[in-house]
C-alpha positions as CSV (number, residue, x, y, z in Angstrom):
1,X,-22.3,15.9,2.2
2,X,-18.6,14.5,2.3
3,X,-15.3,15.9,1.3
4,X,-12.7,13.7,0.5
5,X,-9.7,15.7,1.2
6,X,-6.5,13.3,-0.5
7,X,-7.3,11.2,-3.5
8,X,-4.9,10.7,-6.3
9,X,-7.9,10.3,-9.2
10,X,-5.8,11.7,-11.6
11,X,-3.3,8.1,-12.1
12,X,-3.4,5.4,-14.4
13,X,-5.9,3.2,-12.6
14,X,-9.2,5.7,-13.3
15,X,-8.1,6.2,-17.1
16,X,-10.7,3.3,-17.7
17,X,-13.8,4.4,-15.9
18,X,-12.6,8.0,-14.4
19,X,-16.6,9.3,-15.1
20,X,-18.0,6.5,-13.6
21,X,-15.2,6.9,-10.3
22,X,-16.5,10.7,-10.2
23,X,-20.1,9.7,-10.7
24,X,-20.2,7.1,-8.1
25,X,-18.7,9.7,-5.5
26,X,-21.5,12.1,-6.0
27,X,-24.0,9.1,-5.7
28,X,-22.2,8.8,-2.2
29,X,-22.3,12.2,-1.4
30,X,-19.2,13.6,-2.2
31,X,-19.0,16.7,-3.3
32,X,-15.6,18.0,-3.2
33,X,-12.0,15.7,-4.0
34,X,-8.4,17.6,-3.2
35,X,-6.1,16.0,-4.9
36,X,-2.3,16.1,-3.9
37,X,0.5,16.2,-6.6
38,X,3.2,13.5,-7.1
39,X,6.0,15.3,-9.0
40,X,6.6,16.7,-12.4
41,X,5.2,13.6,-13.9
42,X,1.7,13.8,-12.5
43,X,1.3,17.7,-13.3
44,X,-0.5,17.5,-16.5
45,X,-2.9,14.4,-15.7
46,X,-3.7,16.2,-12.5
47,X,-4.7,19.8,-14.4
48,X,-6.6,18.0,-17.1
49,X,-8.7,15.8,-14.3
50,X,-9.0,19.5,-12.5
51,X,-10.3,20.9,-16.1
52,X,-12.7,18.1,-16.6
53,X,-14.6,17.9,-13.4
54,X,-14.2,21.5,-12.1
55,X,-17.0,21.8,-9.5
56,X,-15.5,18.8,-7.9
57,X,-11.8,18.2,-8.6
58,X,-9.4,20.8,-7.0
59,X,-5.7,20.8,-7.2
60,X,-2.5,20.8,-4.8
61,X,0.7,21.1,-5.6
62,X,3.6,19.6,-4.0
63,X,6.7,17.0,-4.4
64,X,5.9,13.4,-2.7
65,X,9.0,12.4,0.1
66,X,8.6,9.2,-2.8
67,X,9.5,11.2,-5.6
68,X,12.4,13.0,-3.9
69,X,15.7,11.7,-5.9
70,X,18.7,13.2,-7.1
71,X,17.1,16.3,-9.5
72,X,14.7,17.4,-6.3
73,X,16.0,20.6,-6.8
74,X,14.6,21.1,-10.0
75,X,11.5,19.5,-8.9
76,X,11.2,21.7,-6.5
77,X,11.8,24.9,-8.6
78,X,8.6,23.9,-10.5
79,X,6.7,23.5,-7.8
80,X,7.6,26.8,-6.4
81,X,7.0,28.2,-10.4
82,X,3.6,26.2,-10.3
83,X,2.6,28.1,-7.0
84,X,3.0,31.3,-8.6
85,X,1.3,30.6,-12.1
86,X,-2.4,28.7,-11.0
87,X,-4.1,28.8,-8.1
88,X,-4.0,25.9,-5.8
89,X,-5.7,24.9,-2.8
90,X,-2.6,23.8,-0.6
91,X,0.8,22.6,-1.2
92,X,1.4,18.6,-1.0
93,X,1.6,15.9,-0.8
94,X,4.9,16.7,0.8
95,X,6.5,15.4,3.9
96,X,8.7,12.0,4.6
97,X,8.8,8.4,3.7
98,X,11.7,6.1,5.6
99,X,9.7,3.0,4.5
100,X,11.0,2.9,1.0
101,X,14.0,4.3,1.1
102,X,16.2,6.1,3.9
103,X,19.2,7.4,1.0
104,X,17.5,10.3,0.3
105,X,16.3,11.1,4.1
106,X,18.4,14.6,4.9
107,X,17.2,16.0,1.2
108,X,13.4,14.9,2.0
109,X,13.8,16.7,4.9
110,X,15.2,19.5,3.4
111,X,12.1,19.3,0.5
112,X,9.7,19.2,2.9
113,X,10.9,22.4,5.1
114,X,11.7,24.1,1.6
115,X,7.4,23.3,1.1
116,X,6.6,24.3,4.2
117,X,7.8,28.0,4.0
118,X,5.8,27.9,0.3
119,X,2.7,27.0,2.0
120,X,3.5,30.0,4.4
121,X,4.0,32.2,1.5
122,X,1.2,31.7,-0.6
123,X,-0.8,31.5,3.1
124,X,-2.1,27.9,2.1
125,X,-2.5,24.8,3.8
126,X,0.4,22.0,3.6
127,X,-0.6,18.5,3.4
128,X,1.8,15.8,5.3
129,X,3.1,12.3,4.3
130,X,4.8,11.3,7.4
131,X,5.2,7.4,6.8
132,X,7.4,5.7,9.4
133,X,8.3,9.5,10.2
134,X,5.6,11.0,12.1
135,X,8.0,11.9,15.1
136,X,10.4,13.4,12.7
137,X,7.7,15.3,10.7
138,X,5.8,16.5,13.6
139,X,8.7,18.2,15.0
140,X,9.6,19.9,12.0
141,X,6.3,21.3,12.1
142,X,6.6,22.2,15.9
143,X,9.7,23.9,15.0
144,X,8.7,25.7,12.0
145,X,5.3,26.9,13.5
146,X,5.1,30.5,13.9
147,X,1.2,31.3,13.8
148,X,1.3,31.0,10.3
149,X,1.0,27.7,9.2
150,X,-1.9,25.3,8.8
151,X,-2.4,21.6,7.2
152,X,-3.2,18.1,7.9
153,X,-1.0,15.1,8.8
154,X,-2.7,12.5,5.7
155,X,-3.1,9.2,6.7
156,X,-2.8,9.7,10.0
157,X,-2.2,6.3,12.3
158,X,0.1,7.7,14.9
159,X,-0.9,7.4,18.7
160,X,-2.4,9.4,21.5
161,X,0.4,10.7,22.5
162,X,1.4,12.0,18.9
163,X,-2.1,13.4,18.1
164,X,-1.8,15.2,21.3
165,X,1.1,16.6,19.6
166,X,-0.4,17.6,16.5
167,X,-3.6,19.1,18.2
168,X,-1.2,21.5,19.8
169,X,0.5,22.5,16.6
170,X,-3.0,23.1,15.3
171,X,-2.8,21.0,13.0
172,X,-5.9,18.8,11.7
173,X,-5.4,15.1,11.1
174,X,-6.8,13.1,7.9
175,X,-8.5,9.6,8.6
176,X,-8.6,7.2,5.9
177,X,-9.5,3.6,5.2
178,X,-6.8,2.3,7.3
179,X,-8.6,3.2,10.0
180,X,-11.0,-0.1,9.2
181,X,-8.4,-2.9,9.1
182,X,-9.0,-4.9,12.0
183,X,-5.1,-5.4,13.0
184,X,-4.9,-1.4,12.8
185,X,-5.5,-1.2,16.9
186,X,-6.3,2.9,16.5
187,X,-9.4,3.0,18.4
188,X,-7.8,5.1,21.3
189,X,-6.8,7.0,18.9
190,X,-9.7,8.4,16.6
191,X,-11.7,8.5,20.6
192,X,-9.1,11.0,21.7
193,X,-9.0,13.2,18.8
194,X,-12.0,15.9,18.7
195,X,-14.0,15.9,16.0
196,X,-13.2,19.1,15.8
197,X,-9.5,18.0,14.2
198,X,-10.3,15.5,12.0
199,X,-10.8,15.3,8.2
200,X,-11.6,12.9,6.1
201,X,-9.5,11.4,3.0
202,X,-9.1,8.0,0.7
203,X,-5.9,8.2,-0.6
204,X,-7.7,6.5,-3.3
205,X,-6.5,4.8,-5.3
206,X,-4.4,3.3,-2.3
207,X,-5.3,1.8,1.2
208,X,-9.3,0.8,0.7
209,X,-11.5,0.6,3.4
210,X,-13.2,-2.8,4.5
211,X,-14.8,-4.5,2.9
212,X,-12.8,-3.7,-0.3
213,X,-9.4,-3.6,1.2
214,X,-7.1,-5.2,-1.5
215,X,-8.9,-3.4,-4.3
216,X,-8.7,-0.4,-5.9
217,X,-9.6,2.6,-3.7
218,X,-11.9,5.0,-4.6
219,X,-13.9,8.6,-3.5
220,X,-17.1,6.8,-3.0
221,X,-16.2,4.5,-0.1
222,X,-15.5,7.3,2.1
223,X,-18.6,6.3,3.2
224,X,-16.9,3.7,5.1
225,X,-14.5,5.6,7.2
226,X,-17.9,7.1,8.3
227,X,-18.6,4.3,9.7
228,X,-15.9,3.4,11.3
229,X,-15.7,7.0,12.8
230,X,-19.9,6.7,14.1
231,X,-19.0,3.5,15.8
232,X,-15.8,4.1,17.7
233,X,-17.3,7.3,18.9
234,X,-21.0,6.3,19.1
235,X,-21.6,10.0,16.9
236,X,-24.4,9.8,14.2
237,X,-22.8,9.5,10.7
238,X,-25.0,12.7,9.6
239,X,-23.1,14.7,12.1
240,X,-19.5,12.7,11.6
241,X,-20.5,14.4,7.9
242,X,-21.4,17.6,9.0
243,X,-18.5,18.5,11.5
244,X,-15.8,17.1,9.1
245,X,-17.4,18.9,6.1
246,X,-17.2,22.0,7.9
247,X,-13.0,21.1,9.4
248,X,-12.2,20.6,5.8
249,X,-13.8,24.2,4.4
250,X,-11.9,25.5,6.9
251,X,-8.9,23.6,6.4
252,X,-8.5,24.7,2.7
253,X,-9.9,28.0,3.1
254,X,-13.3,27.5,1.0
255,X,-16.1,30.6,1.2
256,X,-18.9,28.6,-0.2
């Protein structure tokens, strides 16, 4: 059985076939999807996918570094509002993004830390978007890590030196399809980090594995990072399941 712990199911590109995308994913094995929020404008798409598919959809809650603008406060306040109304299973996608845009870098930062200290009040996990960042975002969380906080740094492509980093902040660390792409170079990488740290995630409908990189990403082709995993670290893909299965109950606190 397989966890994908970060899709975003709930957007416009599964409004077609969104049955079919959940079907599929149980045909591969996957059993459970998190799925991080955008910002006030993904809210209700992301409750009613939650309502629909309940034994396998689950929700976070969070403002994307993306969606951080000029009204963030605001943003924020419904996030923090959210947090206290439902129950969610971490708080995310939140972090920082100096790809896009770098205008908005000192209030990212100040969103994320503000989501940080939510995710140590409602004693949840917080779920990273560090792209172009990771340096900046890991020592945030160095520095705001009092025994209290747990999460996973999504997407993660950083290098030994950095998962050594995060491995000391206890964090875990989400491998996805970029993982695959041949001009990626993170084989050092996923052989340092124990399986022991490591989750697994789409990001669906973004970054698809090989062979369907360039193409809509989706739950089912976690199967893929699997693979990639099994080879780089000659472990048997029943075990590569197993382990991160377990790492992401764990993560997100599940009893069953």
């Amino acid at each position: 059985m397989l966890i994908d712990t970060h899709a975003h199911l709930y957007l416009e590109q599964f409004k077609e076939d969104i049955s079919d995308v959940i079907n599929r994913a149980k045909d591969s094995n996957v059993t459970k999807i998190f799925l991080p929020n955008i910002d006030s404008g993904s809210v209700e798409d992301l409750h009613r996918l939650c309502a629909s598919f309940p034994d396998v959809c689950l929700p976070l809650m969070g403002l994307h570094p993306c969606s951080v603008k000029e009204n963030y406060k605001e943003e924020l306040q419904q996030v923090e509002k959210l947090l206290k109304e439902r129950e969610y299973w971490g708080v995310g996608e939140t972090g920082i993004d100096l790809y896009w845009d770098v205008s908005f870098k000192e209030e990212q930062i100040e969103a994320f830390e503000f989501q940080i200290n939510l995710a140590k009040e409602h004693d949840i996990p917080v779920i990273i978007h560090s792209r172009d960042s990771l340096d900046l975002t890991i020592q945030i969380i160095e520095d705001m890590q009092d025994g209290h906080l747990a999460g996973v740094f999504h997407c993660f492509n950083g290098s030994v030196n950095q998962a050594r980093k995060v491995l000391d902040s206890g964090f875990y660390m989400g491998l996805g399809g970029v993982i695959t792409f041949k001009n990626a170079k993170l084989d050092d990488m996923i052989n340092f980090i124990p399986m022991s740290s490591i989750v697994l995630e789409t990001d669906a409908p973004y970054l698809s594995p090989v062979p369907y990189r360039g193409k809509r990403n989706e739950s089912a082709y976690l199967a893929h990072v699997v693979d990639k995993i099994s080879e780089v670290k000659g472990i048997d893909k029943a075990t590569i399941a197993e382990v991160t299965t377990q790492n992401a109950k764990i993560l997100y606190r599940m009893t069953d």
